[in-house]
C-alpha positions, -999 to +999 in steps of 0.1 A: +578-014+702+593-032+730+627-025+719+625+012+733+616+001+768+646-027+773+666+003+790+693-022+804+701-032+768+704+005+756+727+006+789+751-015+777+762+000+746+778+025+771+806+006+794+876+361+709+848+377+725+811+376+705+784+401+702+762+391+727+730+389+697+752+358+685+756+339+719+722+344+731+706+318+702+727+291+717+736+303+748+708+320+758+703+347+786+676+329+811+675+365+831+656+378+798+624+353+802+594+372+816+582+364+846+558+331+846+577+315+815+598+283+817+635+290+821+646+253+814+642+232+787+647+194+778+676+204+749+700+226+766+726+216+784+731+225+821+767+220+823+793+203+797+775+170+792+785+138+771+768+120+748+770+085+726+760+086+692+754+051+672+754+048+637+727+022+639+686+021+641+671+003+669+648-013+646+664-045+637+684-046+603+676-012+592+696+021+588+698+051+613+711+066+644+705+062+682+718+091+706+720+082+745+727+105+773+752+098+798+724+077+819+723+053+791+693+065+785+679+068+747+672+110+739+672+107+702+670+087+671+666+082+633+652+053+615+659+050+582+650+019+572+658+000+542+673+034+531+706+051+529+718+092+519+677+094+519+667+132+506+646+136+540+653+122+569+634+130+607+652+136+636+626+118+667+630+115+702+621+086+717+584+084+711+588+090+676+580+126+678+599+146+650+620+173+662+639+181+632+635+176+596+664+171+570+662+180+537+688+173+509+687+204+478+710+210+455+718+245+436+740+236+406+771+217+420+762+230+458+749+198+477+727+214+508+710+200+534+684+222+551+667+215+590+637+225+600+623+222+636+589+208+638+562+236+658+556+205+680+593+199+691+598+234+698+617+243+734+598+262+757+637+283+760+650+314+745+669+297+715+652+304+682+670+280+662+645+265+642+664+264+606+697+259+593+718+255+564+749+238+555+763+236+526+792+215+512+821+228+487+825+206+460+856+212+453+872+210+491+887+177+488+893+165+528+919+139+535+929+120+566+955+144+579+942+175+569+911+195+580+880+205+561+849+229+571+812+240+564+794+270+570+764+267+589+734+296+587+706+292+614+681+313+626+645+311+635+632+311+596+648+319+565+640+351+564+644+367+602+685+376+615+707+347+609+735+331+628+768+325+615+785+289+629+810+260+619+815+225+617+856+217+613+860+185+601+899+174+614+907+139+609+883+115+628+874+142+652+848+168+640+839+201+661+811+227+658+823+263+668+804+299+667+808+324+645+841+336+666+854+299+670+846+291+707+838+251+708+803+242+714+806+206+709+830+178+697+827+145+681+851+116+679+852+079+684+840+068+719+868+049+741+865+023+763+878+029+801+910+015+795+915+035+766+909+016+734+891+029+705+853+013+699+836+006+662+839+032+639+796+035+642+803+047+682+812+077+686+812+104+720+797+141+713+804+164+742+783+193+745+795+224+766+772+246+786+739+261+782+742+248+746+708+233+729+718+195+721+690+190+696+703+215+671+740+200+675+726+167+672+707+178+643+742+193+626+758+155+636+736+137+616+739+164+587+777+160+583+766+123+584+745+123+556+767+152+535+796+122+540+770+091+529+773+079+567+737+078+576 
């Protein structure tokens, strides 16, 4: 579509100590790749990096989410459609590939939503996170002033070691922590450069180092969807 390759108009939507097991599936050890094997990939972070995040599809009049990089350039999107709170939704990168796939269960009163990577959007890296959970308490009842959290499980399948981490829900603001709360990214409404506040739909997600955006970006749209926002 010729949408995608109009980059100027995507451009201007932008004026405690853990076991080292835990860290390495985000934060992965790059001196533990064999020799010959790629030590880089496209979805981790090289140093803290910012991102925009809007609550709209590119394709005209439809539902979804576009995620630039600080370039302006688009990295990721969804494209709902005529649809809202869908039970499946497909995380794509720009060419429409799908990296991730959301799925909405539910287990009694539990609502879950579960992600699975697709084989074909797998980085060539040492992170193995190609599922997660996150489940939402029913009966947590979040307000404006106070904070809320879900417990996120990830690991390479359901059945192999799995990977304890967080997304704290405080106010506007929303941040996804490990297992021993050290901040691996952050959400909130994106600012202008004079300080005021853009549409509720914009918002900034900084990522800190060596930590794979995908999967974050993955958990972003999940808390989305958990809240009816996508």
């Amino acid at each position: 579509m010729q949408i995608y390759q109009r980059s100027y108009e995507t451009k201007a939507w932008l004026n405690r100590i853990c076991p080292v097991e835990t860290m390495m599936k985000v934060h992965p050890d790059q001196t533990t790749v064999s020799a010959g094997e790629e030590t880089s990939s496209p979805y981790l972070t090289t140093e803290k990096e910012s991102f925009t995040i809007w609550m709209k599809s590119l394709v005209f009049n439809t539902n979804g989410c576009t995620v630039f990089n600080s370039k302006g350039d688009i990295i990721y999107r969804v494209d709902n459609y005529n649809s809202k709170s869908c039970r499946e939704v497909y995380l794509m990168d720009l060419s429409g590939q799908v990296l991730f796939t959301l799925r909405r269960q539910k287990f009694g009163l539990l609502k879950t939503w579960e992600g699975y990577r697709s084989p074909s959007g797998k980085s060539k890296s040492a992170t193995k996170l190609s599922y997660f959970r996150v489940k939402n308490n029913v009966f947590q009842i979040p307000n404006k002033d106070s904070s809320s959290s879900y417990r996120v499980i990830a690991g390479s399948c359901r059945h192999d070691a799995q990977y304890c981490y967080n997304m704290v829900n405080r106010g506007s603001s929303l941040a996804i922590e490990d297992n021993c709360g050290k901040l691996l990214a952050e959400v909130k409404r994106k600012q202008s450069k004079n300080g005021l506040e853009l549409g509720e739909d914009v918002l900034t997600m900084m990522v800190e180092a060596q930590v794979d955006h995908s999967f974050i970006v993955g958990l972003v749209l999940t808390h989305s969807l958990i809240n009816c926002k996508l």
